[in-house]
N, C-alpha and C positions, 0 to 999 in steps of 0.2 A: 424274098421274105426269109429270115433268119430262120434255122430249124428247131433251133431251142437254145435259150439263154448261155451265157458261159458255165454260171455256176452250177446249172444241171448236166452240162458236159464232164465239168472238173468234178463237185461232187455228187447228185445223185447217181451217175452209172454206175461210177464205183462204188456207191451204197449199195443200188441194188445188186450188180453182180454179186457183191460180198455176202449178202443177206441171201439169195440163192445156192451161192456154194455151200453155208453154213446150213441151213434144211438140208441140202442133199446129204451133210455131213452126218447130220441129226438123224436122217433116217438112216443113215449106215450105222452108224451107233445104237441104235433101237432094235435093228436089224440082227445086231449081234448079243443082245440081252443085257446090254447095257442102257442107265437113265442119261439122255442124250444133255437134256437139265443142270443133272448133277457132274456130268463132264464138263462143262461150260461154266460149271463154276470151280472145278477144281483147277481147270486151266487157267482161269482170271486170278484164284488165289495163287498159285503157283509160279507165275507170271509177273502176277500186280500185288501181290498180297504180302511183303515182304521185301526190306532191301536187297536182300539175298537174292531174289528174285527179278525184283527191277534190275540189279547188276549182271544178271545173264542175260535178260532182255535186253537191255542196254550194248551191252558188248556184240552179242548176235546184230544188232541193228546196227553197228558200228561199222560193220563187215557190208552188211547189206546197201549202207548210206553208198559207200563208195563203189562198188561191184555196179550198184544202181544209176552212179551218174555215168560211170562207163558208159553204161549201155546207150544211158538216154543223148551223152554229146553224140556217138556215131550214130547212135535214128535219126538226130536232128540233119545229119549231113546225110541223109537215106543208104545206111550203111546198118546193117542185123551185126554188131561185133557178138558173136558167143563164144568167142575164146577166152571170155575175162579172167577163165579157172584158170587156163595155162598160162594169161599172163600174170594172173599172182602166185602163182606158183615160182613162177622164173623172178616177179617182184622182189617173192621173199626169202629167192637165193641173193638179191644183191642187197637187203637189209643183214641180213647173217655175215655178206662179207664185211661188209662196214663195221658190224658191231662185234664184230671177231678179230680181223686185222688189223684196224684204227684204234689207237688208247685215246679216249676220251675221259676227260677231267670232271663231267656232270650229264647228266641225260637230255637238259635241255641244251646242250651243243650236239650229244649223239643222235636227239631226233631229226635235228635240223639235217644231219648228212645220212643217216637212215631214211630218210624222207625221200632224197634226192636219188638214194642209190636203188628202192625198192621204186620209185618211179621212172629213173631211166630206164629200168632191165625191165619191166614191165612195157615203157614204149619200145624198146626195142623188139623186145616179142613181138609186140602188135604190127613193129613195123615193113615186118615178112610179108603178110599176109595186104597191108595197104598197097606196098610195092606191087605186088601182081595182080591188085585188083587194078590199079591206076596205069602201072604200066602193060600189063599183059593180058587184063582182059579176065583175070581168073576170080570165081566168085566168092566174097571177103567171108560169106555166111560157110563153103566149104571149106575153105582153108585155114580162117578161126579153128571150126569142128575141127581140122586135122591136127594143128600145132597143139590143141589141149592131148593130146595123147603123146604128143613128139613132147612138152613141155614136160609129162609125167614122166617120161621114160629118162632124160634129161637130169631130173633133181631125184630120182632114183638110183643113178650112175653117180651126179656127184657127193650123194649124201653115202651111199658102200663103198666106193673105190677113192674118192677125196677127203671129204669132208669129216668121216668119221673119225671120233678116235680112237687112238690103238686100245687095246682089249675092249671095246664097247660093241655091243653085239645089234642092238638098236641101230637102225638107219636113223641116225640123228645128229645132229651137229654136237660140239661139247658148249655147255652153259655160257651164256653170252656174261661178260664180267659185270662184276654192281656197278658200276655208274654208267650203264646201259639200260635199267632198270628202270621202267617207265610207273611213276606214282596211280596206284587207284584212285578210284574216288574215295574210297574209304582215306585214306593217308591225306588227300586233298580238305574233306570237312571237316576230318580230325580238330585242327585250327581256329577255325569255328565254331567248337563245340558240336555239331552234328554228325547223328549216330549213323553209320552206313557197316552194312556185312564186312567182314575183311575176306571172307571167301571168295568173294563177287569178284571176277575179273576186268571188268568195264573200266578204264585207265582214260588216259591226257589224250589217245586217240578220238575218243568222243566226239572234242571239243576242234581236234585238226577234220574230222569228218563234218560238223555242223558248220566250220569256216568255210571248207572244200565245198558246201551246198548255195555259200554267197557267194565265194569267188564262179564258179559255174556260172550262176543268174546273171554275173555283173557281165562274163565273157558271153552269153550267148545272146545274151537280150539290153547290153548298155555297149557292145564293142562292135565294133565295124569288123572286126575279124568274125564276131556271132553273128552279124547281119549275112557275111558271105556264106557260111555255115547252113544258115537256116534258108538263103536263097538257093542256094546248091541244094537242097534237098528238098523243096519245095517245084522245082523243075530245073534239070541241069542245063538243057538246052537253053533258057530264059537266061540264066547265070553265066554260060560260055558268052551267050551274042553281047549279056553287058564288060565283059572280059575280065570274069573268075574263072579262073584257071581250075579246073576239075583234079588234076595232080596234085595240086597243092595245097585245095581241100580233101583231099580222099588223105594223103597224106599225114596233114595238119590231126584231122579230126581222129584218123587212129589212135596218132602219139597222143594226143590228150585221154583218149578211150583207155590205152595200156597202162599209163603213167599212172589215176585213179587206180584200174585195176591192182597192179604192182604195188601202190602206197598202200593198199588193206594190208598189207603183211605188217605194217607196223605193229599193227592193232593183235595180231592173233600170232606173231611171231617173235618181235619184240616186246611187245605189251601182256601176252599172258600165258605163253610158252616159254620163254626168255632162250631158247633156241631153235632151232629148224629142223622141223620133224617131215616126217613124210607126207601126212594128209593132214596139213594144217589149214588150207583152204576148205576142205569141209563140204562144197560144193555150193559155196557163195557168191563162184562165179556165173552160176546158172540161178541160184534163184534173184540175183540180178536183173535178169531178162522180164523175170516177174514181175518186180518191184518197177524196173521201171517202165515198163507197160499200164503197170495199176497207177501210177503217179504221174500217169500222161506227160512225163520225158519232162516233169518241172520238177527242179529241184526242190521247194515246198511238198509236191505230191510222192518223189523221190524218199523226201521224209518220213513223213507219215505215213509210206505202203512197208520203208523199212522197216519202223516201229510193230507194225503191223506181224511183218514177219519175221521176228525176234520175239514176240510176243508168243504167234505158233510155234516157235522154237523152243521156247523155254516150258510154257505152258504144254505143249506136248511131250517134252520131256514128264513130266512131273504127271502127267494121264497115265503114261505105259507106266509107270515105277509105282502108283500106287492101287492100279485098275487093272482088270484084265484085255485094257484097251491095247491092242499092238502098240510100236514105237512106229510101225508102216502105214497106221491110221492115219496118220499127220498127213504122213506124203501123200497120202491122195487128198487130205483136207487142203495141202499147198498144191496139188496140183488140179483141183476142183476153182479155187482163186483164179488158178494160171490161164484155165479152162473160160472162163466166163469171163473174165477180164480182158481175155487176149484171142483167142478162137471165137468164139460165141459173142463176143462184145455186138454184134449187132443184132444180135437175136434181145437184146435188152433196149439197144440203141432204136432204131426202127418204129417200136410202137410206143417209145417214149416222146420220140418227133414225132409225131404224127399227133399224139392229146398236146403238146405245144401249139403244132400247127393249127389246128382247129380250133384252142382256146384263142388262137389270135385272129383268128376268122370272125371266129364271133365279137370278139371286142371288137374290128375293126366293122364289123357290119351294124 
């Protein structure tokens, strides 16, 4: 007997978890003399209530869209990547060279090789860490954790001792040239007559991140390369005796895992920084793990958990600036989500199968 329908899989758990994190949130908010109420609305107005707003949300989810399907190709091949920070970090040291060293004639030829070069150096990060799981045995979830610290120290050397320019005192690259310069959406509707913030950073990455979430579906769930993927990680021994090679899924799936990761630098290095700072990743590679946790490793759920948490991003933003709410509130409100989505997920799951199971008891009786 089935334990409960798909769609209460896909969405009520993550209804409910979210709707319990949110009380927990509420009481911590009430807790500190604040109306839990009138936070929740200034987060929706702050958020949703303004293009201004929609385009940080947007941009923050842009980050998260990609960080997120990271996570979810190397779960599908039963692989924890949490190094996504370090590999975009290193991503979007190989965007900066590209849009530094190559003279490009227009932006949509320098995204096309900014694209290519934040996603090679991003799999190649990744692909430390697959090598000695595949080959040596070593475990990909410790090794991720270490290479983000080796990846930081890394774009910290080459940003003071390379990268910088003379008299600039900033660990930062020097301004990537205009026709590197990736169009907002403001500049986009312009044309159209539709009015959008010009403040709002949310740029043509968007729109490479919303593709990046069908090319995903099509590779993991219409290709025979996602059938080995998803059989390899569904049981590997099963997948060895049908002769899938575990190498070259452990492999495969990192580089795809890195290469997402890596390609977010478009979005927040090329697209809204216009050069390479020190802590431009922002720690999107970790709430990736989130995101794709709450979006059950599909790219549709992928979606809407990023939305989601761009939404706390921005929205919490605009809590501490106009409340006496910390800017530390959030992070426990993201990590209350993290919490119930991903540790506790069956403390919700459990007795939700179970009033399934018995409604169908009864029907069938």
């Amino acid at each position: 007997m089935e334990k409960m329908p798909k769609w209460a899989d896909v969405a009520l758990i993550p209804f409910l978890n979210l709707l319990i994190a949110f009380v927990l949130s509420g009481l911590v908010i009430l807790a500190i003399g604040e109306n839990p109420i009138k936070a929740l609305q200034m987060m929706i107005t702050g958020a949703l209530g303004s293009t201004y707003g929609w385009g940080y949300t947007l941009y923050y989810a842009t980050n998260f869209i990609f960080t997120g399907l990271a996570v979810s190709i190397a779960f599908k091949a039963a692989m924890f990547n949490i190094g996504g920070e370090g590999q975009a970090m290193i991503g979007g040291l190989g965007v900066a060279l590209v849009c530094l060293y190559i003279p490009f004639p227009h932006w949509s030829v320098a995204i096309l090789f900014a694209m290519i070069g934040g996603a090679v150096f991003g799999a190649a990060w990744a692909a430390i860490p697959a090598y000695l799981q595949a080959k040596r045995g070593s475990h990909v979830v410790i090794t991720t954790i270490m290479f983000n610290f080796i990846a930081a120290s890394l774009l910290n050397y080459m940003l003071v001792n390379i990268l910088r320019p003379k008299g600039e005192m900033n660990p930062q690259t020097a301004a990537f040239p205009d026709a590197t310069h990736l169009p907002t959406l403001h500049e986009m509707l312009a044309p159209f007559g539709i009015a959008f913030s010009k403040s709002a950073p949310v740029n043509v990455s968007l729109f490479i991140a919303l593709a990046a979430c069908v090319v995903v579906y099509l590779l993991i769930w219409r290709s025979r390369l996602g059938y080995e993927i998803r059989s390899f990680g569904h049981s590997q021994e099963a997948s060895v005796y049908a002769g899938i090679s575990p190498v070259k899924i452990t492999m495969i799936a990192m580089l795809l895992s890195g290469g997402l990761s890596g390609m977010m630098s478009i979005n927040n290095t090329m697209g809204e920084a216009e050069r390479l700072v020190l802590n431009s990743v922002e720690g999107a590679g970790f709430i990736g793990i989130a995101v794709a946790l709450m979006g059950r490793n599909h790219p549709f759920g992928v979606l809407l958990a990023a939305l989601l948490f761009g939404f706390l991003y921005q929205g919490g933003s605009e809590l501490s600036l106009w409340t006496k709410i910390p800017r530390e509130l959030v992070i426990v409100i993201q990590g209350l989500v993290i919490l119930f989505t991903g540790a506790l997920d069956n403390m919700v799951r459990k007795p939700v199968e179970r009033v399934f199971i018995a409604a169908a008891k009864r029907r069938a009786s």
